[in-house]
N, C-alpha and C positions, 0 to 999 in steps of 0.2 A: 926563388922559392915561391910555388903557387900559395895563394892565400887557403886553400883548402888543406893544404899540407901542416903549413905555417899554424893554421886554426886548430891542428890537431896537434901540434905542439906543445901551444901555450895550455890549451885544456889536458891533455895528460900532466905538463909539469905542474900544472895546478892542483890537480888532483894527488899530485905524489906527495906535491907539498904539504897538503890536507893531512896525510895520513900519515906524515911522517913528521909533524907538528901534533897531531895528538898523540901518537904515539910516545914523541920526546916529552910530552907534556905528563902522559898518565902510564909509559912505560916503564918509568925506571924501578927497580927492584925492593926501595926504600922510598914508597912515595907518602913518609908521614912527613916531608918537609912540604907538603902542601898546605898540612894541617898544622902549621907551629904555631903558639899563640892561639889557641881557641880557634883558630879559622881566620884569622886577619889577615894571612897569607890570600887568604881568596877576593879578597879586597883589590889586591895586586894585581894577580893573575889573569883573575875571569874578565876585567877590562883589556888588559893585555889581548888576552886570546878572540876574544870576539874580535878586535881590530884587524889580528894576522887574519882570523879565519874569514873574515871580510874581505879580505883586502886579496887574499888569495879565490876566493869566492867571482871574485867580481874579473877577475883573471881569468877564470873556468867561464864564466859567462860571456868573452869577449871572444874568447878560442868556439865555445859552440856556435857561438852567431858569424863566426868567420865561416865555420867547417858549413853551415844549414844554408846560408845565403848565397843566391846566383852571384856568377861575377857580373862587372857591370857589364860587358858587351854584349852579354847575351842577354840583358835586361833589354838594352840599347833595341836588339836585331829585333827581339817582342814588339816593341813598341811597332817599331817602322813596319813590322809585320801585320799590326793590327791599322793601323793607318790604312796599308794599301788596302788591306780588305773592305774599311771604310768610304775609301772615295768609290768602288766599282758599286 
């Protein structure tokens, strides 16, 4: 699997995850069990989710830098290309 393909994987799956983590978070049809106890429930949670949403976050960031960044050979061929130019 090329790395541009592979980079477009993990940042899609990331993003689904995103949206499908907040969804499960503030979707459900009775979302006053966020709220039980005054709010202490948010105590819980909002630690919780920041972590997923980071942690998924940082997934999305590792897929775009795959998919935007040359591979290395053709870094490689740059360089040797700018060399010759160099020595004439």
């Amino acid at each position: 699997m090329r790395d541009k393909s592979l980079g477009s994987l993990i940042f899609v799956s990331g993003l689904i995850g995103v949206i499908a983590y907040i969804y499960w978070l503030f979707g459900p049809s009775n979302p006053e069990w966020l709220f039980i106890i005054n709010g202490v429930r948010w105590a819980i949670v909002l630690p919780i989710a920041c972590v997923v949403l980071a942690i998924l976050f940082v997934g999305m960031w590792i897929g775009w830098t795959m998919v935007v960044t040359p591979p290395v050979g053709l870094i490689e061929e740059e360089r040797h290309t700018e060399e010759g130019k160099e020595e004439k």
